[in-house]
Backbone bond lengths (Angstrom), bond angles and torsions (degrees), N, CA, C in turn:
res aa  C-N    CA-C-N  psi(-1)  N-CA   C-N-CA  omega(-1)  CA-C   N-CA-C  phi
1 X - - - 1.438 - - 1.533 110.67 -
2 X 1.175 112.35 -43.17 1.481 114.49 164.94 1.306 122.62 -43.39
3 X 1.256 103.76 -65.65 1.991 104.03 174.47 1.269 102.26 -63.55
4 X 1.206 128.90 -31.03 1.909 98.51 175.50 1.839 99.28 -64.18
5 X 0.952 95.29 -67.58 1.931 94.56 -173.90 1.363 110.12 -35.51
6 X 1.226 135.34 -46.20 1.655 134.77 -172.90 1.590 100.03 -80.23
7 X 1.157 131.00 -33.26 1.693 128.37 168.09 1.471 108.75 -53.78
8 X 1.547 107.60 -75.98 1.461 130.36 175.08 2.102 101.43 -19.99
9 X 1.387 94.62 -72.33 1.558 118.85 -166.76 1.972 89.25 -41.06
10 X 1.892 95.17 -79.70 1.325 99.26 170.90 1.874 129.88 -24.23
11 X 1.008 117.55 -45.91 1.413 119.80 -164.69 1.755 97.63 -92.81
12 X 1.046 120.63 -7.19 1.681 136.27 167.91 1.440 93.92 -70.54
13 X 1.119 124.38 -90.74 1.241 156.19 -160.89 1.546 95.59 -42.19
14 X 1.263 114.39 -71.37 2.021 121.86 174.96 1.268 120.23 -49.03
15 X 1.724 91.27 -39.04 2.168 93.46 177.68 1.319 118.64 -31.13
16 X 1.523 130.55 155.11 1.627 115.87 137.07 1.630 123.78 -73.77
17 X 1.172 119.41 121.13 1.288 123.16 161.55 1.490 126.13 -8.31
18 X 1.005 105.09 -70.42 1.460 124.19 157.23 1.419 128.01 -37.06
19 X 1.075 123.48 -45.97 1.571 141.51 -177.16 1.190 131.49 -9.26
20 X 1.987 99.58 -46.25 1.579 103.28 -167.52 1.656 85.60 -113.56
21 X 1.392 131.32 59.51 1.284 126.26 172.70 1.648 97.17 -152.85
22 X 2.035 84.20 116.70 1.509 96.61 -158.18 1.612 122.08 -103.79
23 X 1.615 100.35 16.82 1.400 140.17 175.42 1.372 117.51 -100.00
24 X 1.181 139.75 -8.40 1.294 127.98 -146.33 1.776 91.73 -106.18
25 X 1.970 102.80 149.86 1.362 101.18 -156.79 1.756 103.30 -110.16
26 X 1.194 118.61 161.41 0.924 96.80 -178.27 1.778 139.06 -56.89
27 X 1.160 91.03 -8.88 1.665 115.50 177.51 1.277 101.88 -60.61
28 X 1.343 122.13 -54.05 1.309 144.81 -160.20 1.730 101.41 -69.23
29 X 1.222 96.82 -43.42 1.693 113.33 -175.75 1.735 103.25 -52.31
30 X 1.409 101.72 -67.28 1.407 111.33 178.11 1.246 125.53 -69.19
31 X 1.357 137.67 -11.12 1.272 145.64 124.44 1.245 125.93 1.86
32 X 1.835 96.50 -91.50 1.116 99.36 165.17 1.489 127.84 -90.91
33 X 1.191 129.38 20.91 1.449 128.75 144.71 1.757 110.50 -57.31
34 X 1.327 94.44 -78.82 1.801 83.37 159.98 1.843 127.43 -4.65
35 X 1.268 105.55 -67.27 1.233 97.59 -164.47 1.392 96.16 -77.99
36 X 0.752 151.42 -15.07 1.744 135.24 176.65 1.726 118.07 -42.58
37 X 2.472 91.57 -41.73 1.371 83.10 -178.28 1.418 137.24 -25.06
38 X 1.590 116.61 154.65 1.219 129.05 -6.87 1.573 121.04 -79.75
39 X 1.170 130.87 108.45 1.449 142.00 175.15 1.710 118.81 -4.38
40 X 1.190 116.15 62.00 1.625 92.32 157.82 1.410 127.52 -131.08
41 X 1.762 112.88 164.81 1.163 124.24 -165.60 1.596 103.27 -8.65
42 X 1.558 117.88 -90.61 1.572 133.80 -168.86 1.645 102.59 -23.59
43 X 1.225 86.46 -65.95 1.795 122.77 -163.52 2.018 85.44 -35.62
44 X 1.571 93.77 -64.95 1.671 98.15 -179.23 1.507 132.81 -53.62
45 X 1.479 114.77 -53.40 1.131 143.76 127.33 1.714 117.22 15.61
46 X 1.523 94.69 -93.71 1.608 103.09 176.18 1.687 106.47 -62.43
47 X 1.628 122.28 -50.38 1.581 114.33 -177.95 1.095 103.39 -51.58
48 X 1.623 154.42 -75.41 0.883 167.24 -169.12 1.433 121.05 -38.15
49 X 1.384 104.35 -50.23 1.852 124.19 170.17 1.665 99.17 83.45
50 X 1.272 126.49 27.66 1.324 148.69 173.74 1.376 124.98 -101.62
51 X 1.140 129.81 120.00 1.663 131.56 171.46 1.620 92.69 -77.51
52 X 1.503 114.11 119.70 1.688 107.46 135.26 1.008 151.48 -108.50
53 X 1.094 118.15 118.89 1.570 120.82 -178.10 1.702 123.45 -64.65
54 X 1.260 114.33 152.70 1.514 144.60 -165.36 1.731 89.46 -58.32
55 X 0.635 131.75 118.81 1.877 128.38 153.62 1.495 120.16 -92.56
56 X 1.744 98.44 -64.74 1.649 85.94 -169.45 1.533 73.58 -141.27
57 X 1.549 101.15 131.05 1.854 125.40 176.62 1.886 85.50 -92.58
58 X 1.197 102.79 162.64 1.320 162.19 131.03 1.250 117.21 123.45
59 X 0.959 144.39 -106.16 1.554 140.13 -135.02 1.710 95.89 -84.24
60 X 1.400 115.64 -51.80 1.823 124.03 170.63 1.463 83.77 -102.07
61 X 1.652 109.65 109.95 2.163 110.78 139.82 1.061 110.76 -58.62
62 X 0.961 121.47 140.38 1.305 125.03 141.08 1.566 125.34 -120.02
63 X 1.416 118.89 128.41 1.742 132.18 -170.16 1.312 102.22 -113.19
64 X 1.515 112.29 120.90 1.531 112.85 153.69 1.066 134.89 -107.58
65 X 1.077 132.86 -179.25 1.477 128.15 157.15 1.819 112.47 -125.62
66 X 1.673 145.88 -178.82 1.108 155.74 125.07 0.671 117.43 -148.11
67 X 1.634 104.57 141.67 1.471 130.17 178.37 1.723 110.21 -173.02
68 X 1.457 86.23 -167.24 1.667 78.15 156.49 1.874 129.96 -119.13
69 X 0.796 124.46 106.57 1.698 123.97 -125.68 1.969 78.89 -107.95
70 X 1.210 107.08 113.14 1.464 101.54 -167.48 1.694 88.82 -112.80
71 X 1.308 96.88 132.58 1.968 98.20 -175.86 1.602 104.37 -130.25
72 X 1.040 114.84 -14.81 1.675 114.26 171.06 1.481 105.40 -151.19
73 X 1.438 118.45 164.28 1.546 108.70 -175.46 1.696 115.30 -69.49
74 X 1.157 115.83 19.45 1.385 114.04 179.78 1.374 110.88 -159.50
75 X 1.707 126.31 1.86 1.209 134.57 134.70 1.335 141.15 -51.77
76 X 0.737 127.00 102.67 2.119 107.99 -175.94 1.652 93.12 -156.54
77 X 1.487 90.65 134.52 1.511 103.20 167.19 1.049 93.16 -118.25
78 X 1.894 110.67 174.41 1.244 133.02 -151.30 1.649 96.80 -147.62
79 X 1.116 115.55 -27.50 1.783 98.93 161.28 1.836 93.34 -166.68
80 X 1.136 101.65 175.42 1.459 140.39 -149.92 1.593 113.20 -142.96
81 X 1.368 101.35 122.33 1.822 103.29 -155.97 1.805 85.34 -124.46
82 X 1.082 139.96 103.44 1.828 115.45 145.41 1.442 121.18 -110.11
83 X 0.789 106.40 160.20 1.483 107.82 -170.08 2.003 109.90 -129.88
84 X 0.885 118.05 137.75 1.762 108.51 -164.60 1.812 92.95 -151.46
85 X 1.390 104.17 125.92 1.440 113.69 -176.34 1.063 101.18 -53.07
86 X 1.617 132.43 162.57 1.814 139.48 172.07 1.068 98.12 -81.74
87 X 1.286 134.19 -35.29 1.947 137.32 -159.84 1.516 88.11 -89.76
88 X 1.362 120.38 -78.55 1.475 108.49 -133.37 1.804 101.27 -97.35
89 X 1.294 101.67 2.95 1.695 98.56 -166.98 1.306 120.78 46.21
90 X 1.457 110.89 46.44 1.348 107.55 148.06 1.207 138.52 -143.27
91 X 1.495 127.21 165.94 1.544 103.17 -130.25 1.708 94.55 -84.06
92 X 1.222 100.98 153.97 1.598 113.48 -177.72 1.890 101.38 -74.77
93 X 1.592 110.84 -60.61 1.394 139.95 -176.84 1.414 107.18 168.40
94 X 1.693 92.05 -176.09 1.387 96.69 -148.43 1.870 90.10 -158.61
95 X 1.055 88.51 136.18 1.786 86.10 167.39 1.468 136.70 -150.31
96 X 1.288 122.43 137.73 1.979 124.83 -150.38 1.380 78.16 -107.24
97 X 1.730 113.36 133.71 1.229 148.41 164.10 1.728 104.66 -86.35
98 X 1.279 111.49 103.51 1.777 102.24 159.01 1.177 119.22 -70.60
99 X 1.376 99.70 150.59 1.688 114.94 172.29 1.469 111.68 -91.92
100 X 1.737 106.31 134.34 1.223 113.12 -173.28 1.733 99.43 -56.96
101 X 1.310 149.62 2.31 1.541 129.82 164.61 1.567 115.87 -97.72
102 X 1.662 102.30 5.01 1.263 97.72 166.65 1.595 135.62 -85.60
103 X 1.512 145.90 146.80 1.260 126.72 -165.79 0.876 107.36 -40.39
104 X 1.492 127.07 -173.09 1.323 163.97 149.32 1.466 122.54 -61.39
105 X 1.214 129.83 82.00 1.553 116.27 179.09 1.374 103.31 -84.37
106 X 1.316 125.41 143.75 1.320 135.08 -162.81 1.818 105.96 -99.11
107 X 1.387 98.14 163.75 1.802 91.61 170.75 1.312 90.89 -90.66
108 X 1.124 149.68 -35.27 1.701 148.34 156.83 2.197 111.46 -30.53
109 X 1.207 69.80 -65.83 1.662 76.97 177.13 1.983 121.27 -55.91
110 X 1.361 95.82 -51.19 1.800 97.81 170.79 1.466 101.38 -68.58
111 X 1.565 131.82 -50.40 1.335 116.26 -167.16 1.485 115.21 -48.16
112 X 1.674 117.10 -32.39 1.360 126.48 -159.89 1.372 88.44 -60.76
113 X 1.794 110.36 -74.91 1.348 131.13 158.29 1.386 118.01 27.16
114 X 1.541 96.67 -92.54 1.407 94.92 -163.42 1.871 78.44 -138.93
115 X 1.540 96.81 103.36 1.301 103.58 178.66 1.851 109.24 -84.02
116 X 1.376 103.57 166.81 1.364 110.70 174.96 1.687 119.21 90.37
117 X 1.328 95.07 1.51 1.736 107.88 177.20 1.572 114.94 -78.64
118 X 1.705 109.88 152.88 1.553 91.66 177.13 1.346 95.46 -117.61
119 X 1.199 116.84 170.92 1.597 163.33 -176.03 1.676 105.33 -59.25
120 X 1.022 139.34 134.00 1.731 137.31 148.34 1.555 106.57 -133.46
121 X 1.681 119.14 107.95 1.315 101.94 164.52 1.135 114.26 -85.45
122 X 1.533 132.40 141.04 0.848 131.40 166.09 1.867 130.64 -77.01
123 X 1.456 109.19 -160.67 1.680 99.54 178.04 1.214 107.85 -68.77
124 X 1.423 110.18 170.77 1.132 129.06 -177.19 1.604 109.49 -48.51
125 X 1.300 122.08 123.80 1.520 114.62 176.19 1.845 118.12 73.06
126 X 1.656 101.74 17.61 1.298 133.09 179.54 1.638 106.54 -97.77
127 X 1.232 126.58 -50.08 1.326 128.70 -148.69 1.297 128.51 95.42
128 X 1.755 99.99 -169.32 1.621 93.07 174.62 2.025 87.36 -126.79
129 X 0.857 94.59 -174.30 1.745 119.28 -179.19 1.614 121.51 -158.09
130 X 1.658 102.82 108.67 1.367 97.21 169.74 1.473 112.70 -85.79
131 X 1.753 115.38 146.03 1.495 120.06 178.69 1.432 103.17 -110.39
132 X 1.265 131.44 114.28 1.209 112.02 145.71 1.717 113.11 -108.61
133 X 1.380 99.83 158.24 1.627 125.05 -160.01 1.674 96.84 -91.32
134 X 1.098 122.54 145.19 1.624 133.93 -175.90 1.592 116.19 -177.63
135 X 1.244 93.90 121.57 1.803 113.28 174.57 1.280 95.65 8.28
136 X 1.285 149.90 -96.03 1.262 172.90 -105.54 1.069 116.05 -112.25
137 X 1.704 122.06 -19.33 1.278 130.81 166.04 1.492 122.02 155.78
138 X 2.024 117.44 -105.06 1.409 88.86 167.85 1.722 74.38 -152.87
139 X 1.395 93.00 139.47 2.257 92.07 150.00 1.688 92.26 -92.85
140 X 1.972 75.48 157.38 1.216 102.46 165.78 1.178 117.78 -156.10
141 X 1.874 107.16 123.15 1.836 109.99 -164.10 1.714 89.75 -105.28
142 X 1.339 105.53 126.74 1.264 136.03 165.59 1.244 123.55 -53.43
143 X 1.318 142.18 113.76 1.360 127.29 170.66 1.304 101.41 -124.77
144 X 2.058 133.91 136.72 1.092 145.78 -169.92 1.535 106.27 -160.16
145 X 1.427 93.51 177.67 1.776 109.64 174.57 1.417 114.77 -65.26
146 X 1.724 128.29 5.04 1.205 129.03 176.23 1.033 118.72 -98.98
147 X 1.406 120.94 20.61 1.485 138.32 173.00 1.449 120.82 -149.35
148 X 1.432 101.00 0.76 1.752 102.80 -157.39 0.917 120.57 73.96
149 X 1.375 142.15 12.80 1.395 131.07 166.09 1.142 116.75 98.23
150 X 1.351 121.94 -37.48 1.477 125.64 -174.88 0.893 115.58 -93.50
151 X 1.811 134.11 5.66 1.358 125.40 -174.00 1.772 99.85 -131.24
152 X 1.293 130.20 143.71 1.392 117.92 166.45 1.880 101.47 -70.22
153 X 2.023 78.97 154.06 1.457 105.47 -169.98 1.642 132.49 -95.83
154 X 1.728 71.13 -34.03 1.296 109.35 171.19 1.136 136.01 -179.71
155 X 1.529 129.63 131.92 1.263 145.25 174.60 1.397 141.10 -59.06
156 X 1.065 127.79 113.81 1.631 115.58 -178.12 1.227 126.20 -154.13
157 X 0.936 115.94 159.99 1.932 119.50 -176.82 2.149 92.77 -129.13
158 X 1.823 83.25 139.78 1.799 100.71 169.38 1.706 79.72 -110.76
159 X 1.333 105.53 163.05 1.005 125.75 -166.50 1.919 103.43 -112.29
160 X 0.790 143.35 149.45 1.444 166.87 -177.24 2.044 106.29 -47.68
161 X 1.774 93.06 -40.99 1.003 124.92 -177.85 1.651 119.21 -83.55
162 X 0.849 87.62 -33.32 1.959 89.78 168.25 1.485 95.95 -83.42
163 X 1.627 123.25 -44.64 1.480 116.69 -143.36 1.876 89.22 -68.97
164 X 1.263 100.99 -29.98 1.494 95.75 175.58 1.489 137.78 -44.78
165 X 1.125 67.89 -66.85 1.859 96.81 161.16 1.521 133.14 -40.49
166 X 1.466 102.26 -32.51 1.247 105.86 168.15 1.692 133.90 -105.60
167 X 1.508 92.99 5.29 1.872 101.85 162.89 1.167 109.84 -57.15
């Protein structure tokens, strides 16, 4: 009876919050991703309701996850990128891969979003990327040939702490 109660408790505790809410938009998603700051593994981990594994050790970790990580009925990612300095343990960034059955987020829809961001096209057969700038660092919604262009690809935040790092 115990190990059911300490599982039960456990799988409470690991859930995402969010989980059994089959409305929630992606706005909403990143919201409260936000408040978790500051980003680490656990921290990600339990929000997410994802184990990640070790990819590439040393100086930048990097932990992923894949699957299909379904968080609203029209949310779903497909992998999970973080990255956490070796020295200072903290997170560099991190980035959520959508799944092609997830909606369509628009460059209309993020601009509304989080207005005041700028534009980077990238190389040819690169995409474009909106940045917007925030306390904490910067998002950045991906747009590429893994959606056609018209939908973000993928999501991500650099952290304050990398951006440092690289003056």
């Amino acid at each position: 009876m115990k190990r059911l109660f300490a599982g039960l408790l456990i799988g409470c505790l690991v859930s995402p919050v969010w989980a059994e809410e089959a409305d929630i938009t992606l706005e909403e998603f990143l919201q409260r991703l936000e408040k978790i700051e500051p980003w680490t593994r656990e921290k990600m981990e339990a929000f997410l309701g994802v184990k990640l594994t070790k990819a590439i050790p040393g100086d930048r970790t990097v932990y992923k996850a894949y699957d299909q990580f379904v968080y609203a009925k029209n949310l779903i990612f497909r992998e999970v990128r973080l990255e956490i300095d070796g020295t200072t343990k903290e997170t560099n960034m991190f980035s959520l891969w959508l799944d092609n059955q997830s909606s369509c987020f628009t460059w209309e829809q993020i601009k509304k979003s989080y207005p005041g961001g700028d534009a980077v096209i990238g190389s040819p057969g690169a995409g474009t990327t909106y940045y917007k700038e925030m306390p904490w660092g910067v998002w950045e919604f991906r747009f590429d040939s893994g959606r056609n262009y018209r939908c973000v690809t993928d999501v991500g935040i650099t952290t304050n702490a990398w951006i440092r790092k690289q003056k």
